[in-house]
N, C-alpha and C positions, 0 to 999 in steps of 0.2 A: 496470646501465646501461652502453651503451656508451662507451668512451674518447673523446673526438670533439676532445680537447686538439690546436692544430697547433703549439704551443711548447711548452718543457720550461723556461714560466718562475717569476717566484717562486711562492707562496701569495698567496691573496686580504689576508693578515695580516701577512705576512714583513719588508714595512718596520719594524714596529712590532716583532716580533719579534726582529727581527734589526739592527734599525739601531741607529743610535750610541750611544742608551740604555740601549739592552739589553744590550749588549754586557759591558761589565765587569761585571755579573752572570752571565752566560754563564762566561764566562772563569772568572771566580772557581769556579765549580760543577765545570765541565771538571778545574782545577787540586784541587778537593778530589775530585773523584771519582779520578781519578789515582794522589792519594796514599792512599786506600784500597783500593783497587786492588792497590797497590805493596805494601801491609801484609796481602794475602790474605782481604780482604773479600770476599762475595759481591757479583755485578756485579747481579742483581736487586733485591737489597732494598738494596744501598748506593746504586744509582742514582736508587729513590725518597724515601730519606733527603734525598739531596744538592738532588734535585726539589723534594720537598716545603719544605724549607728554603727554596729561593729560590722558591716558587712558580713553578714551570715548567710550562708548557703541556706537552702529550703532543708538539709539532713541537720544542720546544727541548731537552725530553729525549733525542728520538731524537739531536739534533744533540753536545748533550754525549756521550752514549751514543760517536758515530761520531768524535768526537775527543780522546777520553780515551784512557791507557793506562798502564799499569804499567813503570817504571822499566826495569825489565830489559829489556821488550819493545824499547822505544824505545831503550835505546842496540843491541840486537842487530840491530834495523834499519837504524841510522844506519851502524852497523858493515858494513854490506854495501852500502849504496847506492853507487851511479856516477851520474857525470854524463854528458851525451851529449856534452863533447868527447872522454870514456875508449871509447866504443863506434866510433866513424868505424871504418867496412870491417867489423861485427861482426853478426852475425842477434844478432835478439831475439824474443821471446813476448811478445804481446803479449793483455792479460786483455780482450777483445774490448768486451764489453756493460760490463765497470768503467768503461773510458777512454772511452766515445763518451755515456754516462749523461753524467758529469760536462763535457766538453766544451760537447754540449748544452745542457746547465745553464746556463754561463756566457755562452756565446754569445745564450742566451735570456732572460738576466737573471735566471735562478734562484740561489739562494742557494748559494754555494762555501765551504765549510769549511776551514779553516785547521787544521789536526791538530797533536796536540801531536810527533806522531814527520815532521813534516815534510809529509805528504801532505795534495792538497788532494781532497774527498768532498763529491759531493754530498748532496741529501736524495730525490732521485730511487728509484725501484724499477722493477723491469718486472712482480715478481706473475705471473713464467708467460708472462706476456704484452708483445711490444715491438712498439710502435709507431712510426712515423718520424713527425718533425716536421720543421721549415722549417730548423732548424737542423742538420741528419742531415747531410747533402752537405758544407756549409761546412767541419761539424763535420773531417769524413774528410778535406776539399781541406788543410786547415788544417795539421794534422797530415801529410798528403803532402808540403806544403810545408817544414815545419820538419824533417821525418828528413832527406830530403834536402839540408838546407840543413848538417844536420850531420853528413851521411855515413854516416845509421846506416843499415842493413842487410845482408841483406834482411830483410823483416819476416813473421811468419806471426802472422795473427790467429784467435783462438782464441772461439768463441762458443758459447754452450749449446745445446744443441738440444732440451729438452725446452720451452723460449722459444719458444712462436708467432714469425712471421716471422724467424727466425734467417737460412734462407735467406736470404730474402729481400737482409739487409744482409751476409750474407757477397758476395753478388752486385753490393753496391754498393763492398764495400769493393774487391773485385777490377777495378770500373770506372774506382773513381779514381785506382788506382797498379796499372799491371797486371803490376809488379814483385812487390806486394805476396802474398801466400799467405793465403787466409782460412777455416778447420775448421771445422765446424761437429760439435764432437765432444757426444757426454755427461755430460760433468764436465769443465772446462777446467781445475778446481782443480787436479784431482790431476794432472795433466800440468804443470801451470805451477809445481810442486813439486819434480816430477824432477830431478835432473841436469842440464845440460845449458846451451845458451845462458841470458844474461840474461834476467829477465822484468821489465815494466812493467806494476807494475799500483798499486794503492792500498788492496787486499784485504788486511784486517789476517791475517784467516787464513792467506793464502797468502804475506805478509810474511814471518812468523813461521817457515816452514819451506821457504822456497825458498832458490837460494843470490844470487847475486849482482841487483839490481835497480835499472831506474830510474823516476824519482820523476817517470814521462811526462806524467801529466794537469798537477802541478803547473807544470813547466818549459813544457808548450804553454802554457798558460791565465797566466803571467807574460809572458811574449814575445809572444804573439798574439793577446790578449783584454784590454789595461791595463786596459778598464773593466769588467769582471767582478767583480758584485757579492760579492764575498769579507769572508767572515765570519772573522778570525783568533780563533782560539779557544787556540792550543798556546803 
């Protein structure tokens, strides 16, 4: 069936899922999965432990799943992030389809994750495949506005290309800041790993072995989104 979504906003259920009730069971489940985690459990079968316990739906699993994590992780994260008054005059890498997902997300009224190592994750995917919604443009103008307002650049954004329409939004990202630089490589991963300038992204993977970063979805989406339905889980 085709995609024919023009917002990236919550689930048909997500109120109820995610709203005030649910919440400190949420939390609770994030904060036990975490600590077995911490203690070298497996993340598959602890995850349906911790699920099954609170009875969790397969959408609130993924969401514990995306904002859990093991001790060490979380302080070697913390341990490297910057803010964007430390970047002013500085290029950064920026994880293309991570930041404009969750953006989207928020701007659309989709559900925003509150992580325990600080970042904020949507429940978003592209599956191969990225499509622009109503929120795409803002999303990019929004973000143009904020780097600028804190002097961070230049910026080079990094996007998958094995992602349908990749082009497509490297073309728009280049429209709305024609400062900005936008790739559309094969793996943004392993580049946003390297050496080299700062990167923003909220990719626990790429967290975990890059070196210095900022926490950019969380910082837009605080500043330029107040009402962005945010799920604090961490």
């Amino acid at each position: 069936m085709a995609d024919t979504r023009t917002h990236r906003g919550p689930g048909p259920q997500d109120r109820e899922w995610f709203g005030p009730a649910a919440r400190p069971r949420l939390a609770t489940a994030a904060a036990e999965f975490s600590w077995l985690l911490s203690r070298g459990y497996a993340e598959p079968s602890t995850l349906k432990l911790v699920g099954d316990r609170h009875r969790l739906v397969e959408r609130q699993r993924s969401a514990v799943l995306r904002c859990a994590c093991r001790d060490a992780d979380r302080d070697g994260r913390q341990a490297r992030r910057l803010d964007p008054a430390s970047l002013r005059g500085r290029p950064i890498r920026i994880d293309g389809f991570n930041l404009i997902l969750t953006l989207e997300s928020a701007l659309g009224g989709g559900v925003v994750l509150g992580a325990r190592d600080g970042c904020f994750r949507d429940l978003a995917s592209v599956h191969g495949t990225y499509r622009r919604v109503e929120e795409t443009r803002p999303a990019l103008e929004l973000a143009a506005r904020a780097l600028a307002a804190w002097g961070v650049g230049p910026c080079t954004w990094l996007l998958d290309a094995p992602v349908s329409n990749s082009g497509r939004l490297a073309a728009m990202i280049r429209d709305v800041d024609p400062t900005w630089s936008a790739e559309v490589v094969p793996d943004p991963d392993r580049l946003l790993i390297l050496p080299g300038d700062p990167v923003a992204s909220a990719d626990s993977g790429v967290l975990d072995r890059c070196g210095p970063w900022l926490n950019l979805a969380c910082a837009l989406v605080e500043s330029e989104v107040p009402g962005a339905f945010v799920v604090d889980l961490g």
